[in-house]
C-alpha positions as CSV (number, residue, x, y, z in Angstrom):
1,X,-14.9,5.0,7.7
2,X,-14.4,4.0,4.0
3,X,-15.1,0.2,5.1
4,X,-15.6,-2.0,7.3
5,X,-12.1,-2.6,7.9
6,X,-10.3,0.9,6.4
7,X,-10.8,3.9,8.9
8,X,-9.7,7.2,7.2
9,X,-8.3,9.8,9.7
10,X,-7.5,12.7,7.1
11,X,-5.2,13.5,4.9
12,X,-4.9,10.0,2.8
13,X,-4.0,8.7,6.1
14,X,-5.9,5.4,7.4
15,X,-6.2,2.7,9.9
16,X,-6.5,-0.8,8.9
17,X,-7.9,-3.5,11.1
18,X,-8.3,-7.2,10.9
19,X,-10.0,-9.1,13.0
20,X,-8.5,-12.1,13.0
21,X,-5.2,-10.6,14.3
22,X,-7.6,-10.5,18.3
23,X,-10.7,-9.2,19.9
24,X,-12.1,-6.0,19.0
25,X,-10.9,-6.0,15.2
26,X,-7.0,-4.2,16.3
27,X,-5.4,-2.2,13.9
28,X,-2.8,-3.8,12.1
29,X,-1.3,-1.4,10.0
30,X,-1.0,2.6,9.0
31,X,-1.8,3.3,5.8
32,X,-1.7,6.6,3.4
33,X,-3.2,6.7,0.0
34,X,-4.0,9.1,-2.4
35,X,-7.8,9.1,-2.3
36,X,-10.5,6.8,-0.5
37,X,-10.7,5.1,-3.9
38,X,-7.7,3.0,-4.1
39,X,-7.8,3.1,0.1
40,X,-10.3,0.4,-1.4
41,X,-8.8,-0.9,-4.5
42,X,-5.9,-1.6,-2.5
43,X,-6.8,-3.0,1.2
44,X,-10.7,-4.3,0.3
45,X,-10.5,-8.1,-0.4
46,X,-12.3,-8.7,-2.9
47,X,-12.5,-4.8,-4.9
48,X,-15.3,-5.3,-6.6
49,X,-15.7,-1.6,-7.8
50,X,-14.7,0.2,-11.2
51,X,-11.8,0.2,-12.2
52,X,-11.2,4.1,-14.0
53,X,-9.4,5.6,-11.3
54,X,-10.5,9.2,-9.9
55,X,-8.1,12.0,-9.6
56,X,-6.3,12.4,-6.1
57,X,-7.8,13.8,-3.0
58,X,-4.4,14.1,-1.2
59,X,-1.2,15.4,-2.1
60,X,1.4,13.0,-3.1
61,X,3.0,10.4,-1.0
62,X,4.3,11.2,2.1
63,X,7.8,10.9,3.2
64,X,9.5,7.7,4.5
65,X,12.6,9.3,5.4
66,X,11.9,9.2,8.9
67,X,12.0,5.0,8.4
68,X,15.1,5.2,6.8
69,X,13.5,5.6,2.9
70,X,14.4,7.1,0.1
71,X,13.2,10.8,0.2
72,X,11.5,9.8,-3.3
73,X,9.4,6.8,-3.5
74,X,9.3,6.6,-7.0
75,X,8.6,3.3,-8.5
76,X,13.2,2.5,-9.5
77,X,14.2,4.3,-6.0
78,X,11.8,2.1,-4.1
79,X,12.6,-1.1,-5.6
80,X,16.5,-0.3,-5.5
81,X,16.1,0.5,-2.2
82,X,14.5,-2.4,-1.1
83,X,16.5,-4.7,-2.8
84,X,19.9,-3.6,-1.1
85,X,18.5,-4.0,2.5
86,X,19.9,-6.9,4.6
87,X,17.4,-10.3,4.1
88,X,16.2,-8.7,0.9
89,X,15.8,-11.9,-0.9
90,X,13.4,-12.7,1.7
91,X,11.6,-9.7,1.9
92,X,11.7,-7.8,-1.2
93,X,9.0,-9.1,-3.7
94,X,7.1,-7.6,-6.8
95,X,3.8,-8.9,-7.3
96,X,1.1,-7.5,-9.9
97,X,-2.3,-7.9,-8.4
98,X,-5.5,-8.9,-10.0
99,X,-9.2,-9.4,-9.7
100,X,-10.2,-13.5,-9.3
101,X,-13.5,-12.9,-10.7
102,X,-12.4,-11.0,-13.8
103,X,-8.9,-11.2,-14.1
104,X,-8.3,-7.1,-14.0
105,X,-5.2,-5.6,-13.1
106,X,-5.7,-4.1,-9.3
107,X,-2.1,-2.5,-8.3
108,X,1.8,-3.6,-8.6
109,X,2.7,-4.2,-4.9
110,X,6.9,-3.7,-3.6
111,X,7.2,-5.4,-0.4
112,X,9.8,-4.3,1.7
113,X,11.5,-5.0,4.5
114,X,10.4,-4.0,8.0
115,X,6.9,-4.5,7.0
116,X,6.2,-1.8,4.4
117,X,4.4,-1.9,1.3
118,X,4.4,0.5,-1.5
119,X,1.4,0.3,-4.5
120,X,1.4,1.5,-7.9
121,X,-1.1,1.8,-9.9
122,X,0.4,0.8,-13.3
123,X,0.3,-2.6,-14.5
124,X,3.9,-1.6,-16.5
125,X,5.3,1.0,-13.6
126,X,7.4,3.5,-14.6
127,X,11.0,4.1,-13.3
128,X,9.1,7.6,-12.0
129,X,6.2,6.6,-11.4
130,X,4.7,7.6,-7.3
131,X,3.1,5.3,-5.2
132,X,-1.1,5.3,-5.2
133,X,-0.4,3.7,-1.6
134,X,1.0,2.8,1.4
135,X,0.9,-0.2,3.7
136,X,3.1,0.1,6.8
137,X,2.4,-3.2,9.3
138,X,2.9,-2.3,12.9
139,X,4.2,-4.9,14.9
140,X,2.1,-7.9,16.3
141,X,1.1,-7.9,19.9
142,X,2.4,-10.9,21.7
């Protein structure tokens, strides 16, 4: 358990749970990232931690070409990716992230369509740059 609501399983896989989605705090989404580190940074609201990021304790990102995503989710395939899908003025945004109580920079966020978000770690990404993390919602329970 890296929190309260962040279950790792392995690999820079994890489970995330909220509890105000039902009973038992459910898991609302899969999630890989590349170390328990910005796990946190990422999915803990409010990160209150450092902010000099560690090296990686998991390989790189995994593939999403199973989801129909590029093979490479580098920063320009993601985000011309994303943009082409049908709705993607709806569900396509870019949002840099920060820290209420001191203004830091936490993570650039992509979200896409079907429920997937990909996080970088630069404030300025790169065309190249790799994803620190991965959010990918699972469907809500009716």
């Amino acid at each position: 358990m890296v929190s309260s609501h962040i279950f790792a399983c392995g690999e820079g896989i994890y489970l995330l749970t909220n509890p105000n989605f039902g009973e038992d705090d459910p898991v609302r989404a899969v999630g890989w990232a590349e170390s328990d580190y910005w796990a946190k940074r990422v999915w803990e609201t409010p990160f209150s931690g450092r902010l000099d990021a560690p090296g990686a304790q998991w390989d790189g990102p995994p593939s999403l070409r199973l989801l129909g995503r590029p093979e490479v989710l580098s920063f320009a395939s993601v985000l011309d990716f994303e943009k082409a899908q049908p709705g993607a003025r709806r569900a396509t945004v870019l949002v840099a992230e920060y820290r209420v109580s001191d203004g830091a920079f936490l993570h650039h966020v992509i979200s896409g369509t079907n429920g997937i978000k990909y996080f970088y770690a630069s404030d300025e990404p790169l065309p190249e740059d790799l994803p620190v993390a991965l959010d990918i919602r699972l469907p809500e329970h009716k």
